[in-house]
N, C-alpha and C positions, 0 to 999 in steps of 0.2 A: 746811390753811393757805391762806387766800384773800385775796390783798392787795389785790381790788380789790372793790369793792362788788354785791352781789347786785339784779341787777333781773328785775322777769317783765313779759313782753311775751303779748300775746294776738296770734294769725297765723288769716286764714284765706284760702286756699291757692284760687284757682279756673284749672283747665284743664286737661291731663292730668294728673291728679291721685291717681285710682282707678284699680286694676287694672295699675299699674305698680309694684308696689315703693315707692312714694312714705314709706308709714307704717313698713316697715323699714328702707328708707333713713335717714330722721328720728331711727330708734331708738338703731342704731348708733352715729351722728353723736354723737349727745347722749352715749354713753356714753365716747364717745373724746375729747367735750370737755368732762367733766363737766357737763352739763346736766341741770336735773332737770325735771319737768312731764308732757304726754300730748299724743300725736297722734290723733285719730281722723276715719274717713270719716263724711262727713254725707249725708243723704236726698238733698241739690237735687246729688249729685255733686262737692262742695266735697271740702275738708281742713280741720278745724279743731287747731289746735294750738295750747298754752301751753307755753312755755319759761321758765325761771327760771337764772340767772346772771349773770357778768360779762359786759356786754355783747361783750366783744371774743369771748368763748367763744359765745353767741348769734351773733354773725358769719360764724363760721369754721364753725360748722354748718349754720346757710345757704346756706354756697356749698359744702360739702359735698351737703347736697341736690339744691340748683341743679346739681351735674355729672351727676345720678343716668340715667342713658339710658332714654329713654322718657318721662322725664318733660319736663311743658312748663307752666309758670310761665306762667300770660297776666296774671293779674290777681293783687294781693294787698293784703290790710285789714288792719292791724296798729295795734297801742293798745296802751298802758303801761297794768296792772293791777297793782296791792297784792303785794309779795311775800308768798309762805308761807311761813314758818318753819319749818314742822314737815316739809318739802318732804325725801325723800331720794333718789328716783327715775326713771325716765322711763319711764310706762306706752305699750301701744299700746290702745286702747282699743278694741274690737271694736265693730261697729256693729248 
């Protein structure tokens, strides 16, 4: 039951980023706030991540991450992407 409308957002993540928990952090998150989508580390040391939800639940995973220790958020690039439909989960995506 979802009374509020589904959006997916494209993240991607630059600064302590990797080798902190970042991408299990995000996982959690997502599963505590029904989130569906994938995290994964990139080559240049980034985080790339899609999320798909109510944005309010996209929010509150955010700053779920944002508390994560160790980690440190310097820069971030975000854009609105087409929802999936067929979307039921939240991968972590090995690199």
């Amino acid at each position: 039951m979802q009374s509020e409308r589904n959006i997916r957002k494209h993240f991607r993540f630059y600064g302590r980023v990797q080798g902190v928990g970042f991408r299990y952090r995000a996982y959690y998150a997502a599963r505590n706030y029904g989130v569906t989508g994938y995290v994964k580390n990139l080559y240049d040391g980034s985080v790339e991540m899609e999320v798909q939800a109510p944005e309010e639940c996209i929010d509150k995973m955010l700053l779920a991450i944002e508390k994560g220790t160790f980690i440190l958020i310097e820069n971030l690039e975000v854009r609105d992407i087409p929802v999936k439909t067929d979307e039921r989960e939240f991968r972590v995506v090995d690199s």
